[in-house]
LUMSE-24151 format. One record per residue (C-alpha): x negated, y, z. Coordinates in steps of 0.05 Angstrom, whole numbers, padded with zeros to 5 digits, always signed. Layout:
// LUMSE-24151
XYZ...
END
This chain:
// LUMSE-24151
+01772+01744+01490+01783+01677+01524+01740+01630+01477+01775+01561+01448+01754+01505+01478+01760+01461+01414+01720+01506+01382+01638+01493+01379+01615+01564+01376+01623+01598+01439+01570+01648+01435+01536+01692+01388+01475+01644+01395+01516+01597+01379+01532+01619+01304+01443+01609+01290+01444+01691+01288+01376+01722+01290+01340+01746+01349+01337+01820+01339+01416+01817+01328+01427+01767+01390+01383+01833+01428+01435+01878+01406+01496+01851+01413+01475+01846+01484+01451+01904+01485+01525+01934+01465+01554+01887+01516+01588+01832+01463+01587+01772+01502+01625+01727+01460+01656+01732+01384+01725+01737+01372+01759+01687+01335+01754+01717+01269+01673+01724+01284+01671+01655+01296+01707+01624+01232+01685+01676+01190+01605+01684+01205+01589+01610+01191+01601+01605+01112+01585+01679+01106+01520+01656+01127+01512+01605+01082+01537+01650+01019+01602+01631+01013+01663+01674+00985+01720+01691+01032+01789+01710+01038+01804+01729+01114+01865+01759+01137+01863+01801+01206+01902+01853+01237+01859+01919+01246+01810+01918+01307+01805+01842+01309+01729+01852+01307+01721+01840+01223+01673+01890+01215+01625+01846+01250+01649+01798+01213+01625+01810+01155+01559+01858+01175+01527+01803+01220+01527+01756+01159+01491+01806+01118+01443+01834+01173+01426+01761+01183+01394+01753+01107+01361+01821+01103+01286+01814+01099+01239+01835+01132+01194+01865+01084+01195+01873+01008+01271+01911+00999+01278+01941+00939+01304+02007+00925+01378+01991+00908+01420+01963+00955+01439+01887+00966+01504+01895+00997+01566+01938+00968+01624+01950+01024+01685+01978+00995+01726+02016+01038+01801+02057+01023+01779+02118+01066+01717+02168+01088+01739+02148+01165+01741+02076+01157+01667+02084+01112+01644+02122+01174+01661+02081+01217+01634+02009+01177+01574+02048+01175+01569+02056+01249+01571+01986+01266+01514+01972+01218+01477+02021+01243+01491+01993+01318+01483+01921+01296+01415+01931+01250+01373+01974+01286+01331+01926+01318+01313+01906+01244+01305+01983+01205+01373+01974+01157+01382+02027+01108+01458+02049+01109+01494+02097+01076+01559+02107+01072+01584+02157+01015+01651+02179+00992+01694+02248+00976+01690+02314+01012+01614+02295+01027+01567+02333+00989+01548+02293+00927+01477+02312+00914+01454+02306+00988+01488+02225+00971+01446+02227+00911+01377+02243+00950+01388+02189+01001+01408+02132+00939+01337+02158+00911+01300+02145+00971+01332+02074+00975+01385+02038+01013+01403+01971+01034+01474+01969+01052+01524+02025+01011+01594+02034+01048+01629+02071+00991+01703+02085+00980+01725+02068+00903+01725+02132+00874+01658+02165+00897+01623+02094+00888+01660+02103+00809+01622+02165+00802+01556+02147+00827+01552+02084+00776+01577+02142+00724+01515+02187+00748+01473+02127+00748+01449+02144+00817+01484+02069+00844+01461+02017+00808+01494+01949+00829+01443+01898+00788+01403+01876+00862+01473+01870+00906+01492+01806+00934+01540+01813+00971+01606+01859+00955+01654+01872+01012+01725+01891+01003+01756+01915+01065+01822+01934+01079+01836+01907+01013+01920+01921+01010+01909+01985+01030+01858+02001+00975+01911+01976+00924+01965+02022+00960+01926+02073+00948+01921+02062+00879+01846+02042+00874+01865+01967+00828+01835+01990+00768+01774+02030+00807+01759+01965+00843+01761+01918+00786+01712+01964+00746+01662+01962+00800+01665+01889+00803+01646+01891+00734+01580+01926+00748+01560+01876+00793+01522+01817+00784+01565+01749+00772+01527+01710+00823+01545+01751+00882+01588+01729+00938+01649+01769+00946+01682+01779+01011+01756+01802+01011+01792+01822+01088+01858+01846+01094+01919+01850+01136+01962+01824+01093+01960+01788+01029+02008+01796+00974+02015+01768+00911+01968+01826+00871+01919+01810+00929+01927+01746+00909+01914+01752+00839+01846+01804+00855+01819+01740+00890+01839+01688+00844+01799+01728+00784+01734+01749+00828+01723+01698+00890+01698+01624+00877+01727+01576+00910+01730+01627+00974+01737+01599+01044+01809+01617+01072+01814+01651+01139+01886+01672+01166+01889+01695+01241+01947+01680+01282+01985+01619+01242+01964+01575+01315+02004+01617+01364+02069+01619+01303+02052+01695+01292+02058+01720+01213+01986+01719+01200+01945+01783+01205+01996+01805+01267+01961+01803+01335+01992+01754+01382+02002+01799+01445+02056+01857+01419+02119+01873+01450+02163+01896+01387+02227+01939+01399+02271+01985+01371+02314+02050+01390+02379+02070+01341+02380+02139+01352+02414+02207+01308+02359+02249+01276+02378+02303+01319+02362+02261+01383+02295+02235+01368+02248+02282+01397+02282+02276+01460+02293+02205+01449+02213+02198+01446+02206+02239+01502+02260+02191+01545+02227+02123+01519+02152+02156+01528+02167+02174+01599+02187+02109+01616+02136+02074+01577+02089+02124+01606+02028+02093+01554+01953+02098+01572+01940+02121+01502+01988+02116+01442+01997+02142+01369+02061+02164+01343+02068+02162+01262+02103+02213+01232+02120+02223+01155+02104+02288+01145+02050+02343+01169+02105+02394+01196+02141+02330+01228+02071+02316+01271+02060+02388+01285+02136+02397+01307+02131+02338+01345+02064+02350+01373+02092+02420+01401+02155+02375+01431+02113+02334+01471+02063+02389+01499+02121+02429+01528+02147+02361+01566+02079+02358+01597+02042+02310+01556+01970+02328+01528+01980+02311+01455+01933+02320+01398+01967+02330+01320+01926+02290+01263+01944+02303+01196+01916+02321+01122+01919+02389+01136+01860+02398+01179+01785+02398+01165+01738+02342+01181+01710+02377+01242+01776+02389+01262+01796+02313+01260+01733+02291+01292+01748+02335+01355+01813+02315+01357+01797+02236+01351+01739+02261+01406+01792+02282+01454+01836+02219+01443+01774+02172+01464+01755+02214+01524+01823+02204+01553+01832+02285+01549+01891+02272+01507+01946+02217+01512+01981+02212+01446+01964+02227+01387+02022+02252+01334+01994+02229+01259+02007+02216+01194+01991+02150+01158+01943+02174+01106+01907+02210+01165+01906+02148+01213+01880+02104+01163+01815+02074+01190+01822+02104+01263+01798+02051+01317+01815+02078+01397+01790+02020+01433+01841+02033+01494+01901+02043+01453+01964+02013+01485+02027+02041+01447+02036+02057+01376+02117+02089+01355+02147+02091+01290+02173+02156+01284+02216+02135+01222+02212+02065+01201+02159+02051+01157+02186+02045+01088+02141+01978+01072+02127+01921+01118+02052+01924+01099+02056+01988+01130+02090+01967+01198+02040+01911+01201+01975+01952+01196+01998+02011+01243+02026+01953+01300+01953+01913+01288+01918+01975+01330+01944+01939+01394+01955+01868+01425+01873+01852+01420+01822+01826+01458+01875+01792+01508+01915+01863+01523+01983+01869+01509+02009+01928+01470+02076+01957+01451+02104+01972+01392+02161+02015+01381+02205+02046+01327+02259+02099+01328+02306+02083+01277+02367+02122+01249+02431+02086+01228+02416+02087+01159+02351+02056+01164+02385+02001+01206+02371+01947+01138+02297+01971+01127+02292+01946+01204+02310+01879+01188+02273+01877+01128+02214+01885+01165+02234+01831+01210+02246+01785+01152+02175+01800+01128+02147+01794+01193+02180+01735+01217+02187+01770+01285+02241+01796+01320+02247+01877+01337+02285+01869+01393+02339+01932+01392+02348+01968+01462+02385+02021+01491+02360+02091+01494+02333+02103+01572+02390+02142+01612+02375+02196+01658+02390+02134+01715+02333+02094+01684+02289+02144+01677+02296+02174+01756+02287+02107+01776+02221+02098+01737+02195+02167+01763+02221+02139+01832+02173+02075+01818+02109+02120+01800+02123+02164+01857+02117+02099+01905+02063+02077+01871+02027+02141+01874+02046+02144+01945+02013+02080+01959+01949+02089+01921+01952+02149+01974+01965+02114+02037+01907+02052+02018+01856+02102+02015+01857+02112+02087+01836+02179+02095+01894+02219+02113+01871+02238+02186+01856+02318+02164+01941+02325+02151+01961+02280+02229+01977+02359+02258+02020+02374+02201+02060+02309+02221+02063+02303+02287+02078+02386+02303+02148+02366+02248+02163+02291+02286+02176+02346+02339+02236+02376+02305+02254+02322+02254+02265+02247+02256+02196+02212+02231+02243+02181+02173+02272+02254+02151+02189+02283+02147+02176+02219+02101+02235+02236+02054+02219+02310+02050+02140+02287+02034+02165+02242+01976+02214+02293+01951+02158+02340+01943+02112+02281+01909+02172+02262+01857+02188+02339+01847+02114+02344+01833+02111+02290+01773+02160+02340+01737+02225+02297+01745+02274+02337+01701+02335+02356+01735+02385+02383+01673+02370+02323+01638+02431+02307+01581+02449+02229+01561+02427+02215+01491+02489+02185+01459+02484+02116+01454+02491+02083+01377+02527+02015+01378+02484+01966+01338+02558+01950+01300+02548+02026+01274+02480+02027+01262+02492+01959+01218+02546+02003+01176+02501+02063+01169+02548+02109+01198+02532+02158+01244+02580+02224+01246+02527+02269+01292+02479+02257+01240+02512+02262+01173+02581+02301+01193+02617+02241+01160+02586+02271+01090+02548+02230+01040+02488+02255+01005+02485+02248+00927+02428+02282+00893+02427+02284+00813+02371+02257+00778+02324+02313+00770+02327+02336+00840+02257+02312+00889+02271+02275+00942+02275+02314+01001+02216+02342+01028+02185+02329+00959+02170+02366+00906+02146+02352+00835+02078+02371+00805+02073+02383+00723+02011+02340+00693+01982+02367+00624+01976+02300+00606+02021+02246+00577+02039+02178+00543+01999+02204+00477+01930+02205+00523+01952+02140+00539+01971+02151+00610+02002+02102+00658+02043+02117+00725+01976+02078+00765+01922+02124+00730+01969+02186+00756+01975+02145+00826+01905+02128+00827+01877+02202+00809+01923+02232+00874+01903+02174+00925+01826+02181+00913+01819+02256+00893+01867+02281+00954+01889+02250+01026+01951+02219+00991+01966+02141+01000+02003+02114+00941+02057+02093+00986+02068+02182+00994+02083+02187+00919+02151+02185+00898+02176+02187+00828+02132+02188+00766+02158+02210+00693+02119+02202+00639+02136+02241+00566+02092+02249+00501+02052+02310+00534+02061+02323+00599+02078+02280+00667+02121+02292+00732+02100+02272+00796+02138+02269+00859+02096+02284+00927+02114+02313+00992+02118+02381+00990+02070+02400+01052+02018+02366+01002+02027+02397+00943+01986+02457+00941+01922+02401+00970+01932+02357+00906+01934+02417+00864+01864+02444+00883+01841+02375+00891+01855+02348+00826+01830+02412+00786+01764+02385+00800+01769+02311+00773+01798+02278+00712+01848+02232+00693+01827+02173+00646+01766+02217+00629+01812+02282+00611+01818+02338+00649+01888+02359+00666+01929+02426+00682+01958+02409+00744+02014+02454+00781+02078+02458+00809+02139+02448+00768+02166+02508+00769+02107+02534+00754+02117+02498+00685+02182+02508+00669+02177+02584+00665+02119+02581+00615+02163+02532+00577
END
């Protein structure tokens, strides 16, 4: 990151950080801090309580754990821990805890990051033997301070991290009671990508007078976006995405990119695609075990795999530090949710690419998200078989010259000079680059992807797609590729649609934004969620409570014949 020359802190040393951090920061090869280090770290320092908006992987995990590294004594820590990080996900808690771990070493920090899926009583021993810094998602930190195994009355500092996404997820009221548990003198540190109004409101009744830090208003980016993102979009029919993505990705041809997906049996359709065109891609979704994900996420950072086909919920968190692409499958239905899946790339002075496949009907959620934004998503054509020869043609010459600069061809001269006896010089060289091109699996029954005039796409009409039909489902039919759950509980236990939102998001791998429709009668409640996630909530949720009662949860049909 090219440091600003107006700017008085250039260096770590220059922020007055300790020693033993100064060692390993150089010691993990940080030569500099990124802007949001260097506005941030100051009044951090010096206690104060801050709002800063950042895109994800802008470096505000250092941030905020250089600050509180930098008070930690030396000797005399108590038991319980000084500093609270909340966090919306297990990966993202991982991953804070990491960085601690890398920054604090030097110094002996006590970190421990704890949330669902973990075993709770090995979380319990490690709390007893005392901790300084707790990364905790809302739910598991909830039930600790139930147990009485977390006690808050020694923290300092409380973190909230990826603060809209918490709220997405439906972790308000979770976060608001665990605020409550902590002392009122603590500062309170609030990052997010984007900050709206109930944001807004969370600081306004917990920060004091909070320094204000928003990213990117300089360069006339919407702040929390990074600066250095192409943005564009492809109308295509439903039927013609996977090749679409194929077409775009060829010509793209990205060092490493993620493509989100809505569902898990759209990622593991589309990771199956993409295979059998020849690229090495990796599904991610809620579906799969921990150890599963990690070796996945493994691959992806060892450059064994290229793309990585994902869901939202199970991308949440996920830092690849060579990232260079990240494709809308669908467009995202919320422009929160466009800004923190783009924020993965344009950072630390690389450019990255954004794009989105977009059907006809989606054509006004597009420009909502520009609205939002305040950036343009450029619309292009779909690559044509023409455009996409030519770019193979392009890599082939460019393989061909990576070749011929390495200078040791001398072993293949015979080969050469025994055909220059037959064939003109010029016809050997075309027959060698026919082979190279043939090689790079240039397709040669490749069919044009019909084109969808932007006029169209503005209308919403799209015959291939829709046969000319429109949809009208009744009002008790899901969604599709919902389905609706029965809840044993009701408006007489006093439930509300965010206790029922805020049950699925922390006791399964749901985001609030994956929960659809919510009815709520005297006794019972109905619940809208994808259907590939059903059965997961289900067995999740027979485990927990809601609002302190536990709950018959199943499928609605399931309900109606016992009614």
């Amino acid at each position: 990151m090219i440091p600003d020359e107006s700017d008085g802190a250039t260096s770590f040393a220059d922020l007055g950080l300790r020693s033993g951090l100064l060692e390993a920061l150089s010691g993990l090869g940080y030569e500099e801090p990124t802007p949001i280090q260097r506005e941030a770290i100051p009044p951090l320092v010096e206690r104060k309580d801050l709002v800063g908006q950042a895109a994800t992987g802008t470096g505000k995990t250092a941030a905020f754990a250089l600050p509180v590294l930098q008070r930690l004594p030396e000797e005399g820590r108590g038991p319980g821990p000084t500093t609270l990080v909340l966090v919306p996900t297990r990966e993202l808690a991982v991953q804070v805890s990491q960085a601690f771990h890398r920054y604090g070493r030097g110094l002996g920090v006590r970190v421990l990051p704890i949330y669902g899926g973990q075993p709770i009583g090995w979380q319990v021993k490690a709390l007893g033997r005392g901790v300084d810094v707790v990364i905790a998602t809302p739910g598991r930190a909830l039930d600790h301070i139930g147990r009485e195994t977390l006690r808050l009355h020694d923290v300092q500092t409380v973190v909230l991290d990826e603060a809209d996404e918490m709220l997405d997820m439906g972790f308000a009221d979770d976060i608001e009671e665990i605020l409550q548990e902590t002392p009122e003198d603590r500062q309170t540190v609030l990052f997010s990508a984007t900050l709206p109004p109930r944001i807004e409101g969370l600081a306004g009744r917990y920060l004091k007078d909070p320094v204000r830090i928003q990213m990117g208003r300089e360069t006339g980016q919407p702040p929390g976006m990074p600066p250095l993102i192409r943005q564009s979009a492809y109308m295509v029919a439903r039927a013609h995405k996977p090749a679409a993505l194929g077409r775009v990705l060829d010509v793209e041809a990205p060092t490493a990119a993620i493509v989100f997906c809505r569902t898990r049996e759209e990622v593991d359709q589309l990771t199956e695609t993409l295979n059998g065109r020849g690229y090495r891609a990796e599904a991610l979704h809620g579906g799969m075990s921990q150890e599963q994900r990690d070796r996945v996420m493994g691959r992806l950072r060892s450059g064994a795999a290229e793309l990585l086909i994902a869901t939202d919920v199970a991308a949440r968190g996920l830092d690849v530090e060579h990232l260079t692409h990240v494709v809308n499958y669908n467009v995202p239905s919320a422009s929160d949710s466009y800004v923190h899946r783009i924020g993965r790339i344009g950072r630390a002075g690389r450019e990255g690419v954004a794009i989105t496949l977009a059907e006809p009907r989606e054509h006004r959620m597009l420009k909502a998200i520009e609205r939002a934004t305040r950036q343009r998503i450029s619309v292009e054509k779909i690559p044509t078989v023409a455009d996409l020869r030519a770019r193979r043609l392009e890599m082939t010459r460019a393989t061909l010259n990576e070749v011929l600069l390495e200078d040791d061809l001398e072993h293949y001269r015979a080969v050469v000079e025994s055909l220059t006896e037959e064939y003109d010089i010029m016809e050997v060289a075309l027959a060698a680059v026919k082979l190279a091109y043939d090689s790079s699996g240039a397709a040669t029954d490749e069919e044009e992807i019909p084109q969808i005039a932007e006029r169209a796409a503005r209308d919403g009409k799209d015959r291939r797609d829709t046969g000319g039909r429109r949809e009208r489902r009744g009002n008790r039919s899901p969604a599709p590729g919902m389905t609706r759950l029965f809840f044993g509980v009701g408006r007489g236990s006093g439930i509300r649609p965010q206790d029922l939102v805020g049950a699925i998001a922390g006791e399964s791998r749901l985001s609030g934004r994956d929960i659809g429709a919510i009815e709520i009668a005297d006794r019972f409640s109905l619940v809208e969620v994808p259907e590939a996630a059903a059965d997961d909530v289900i067995n999740a949720l027979r485990r927990s409570t809601i609002k302190g009662r536990k709950a018959t949860v199943r499928r609605e049909r399931d309900a109606a014949n016992k009614r």
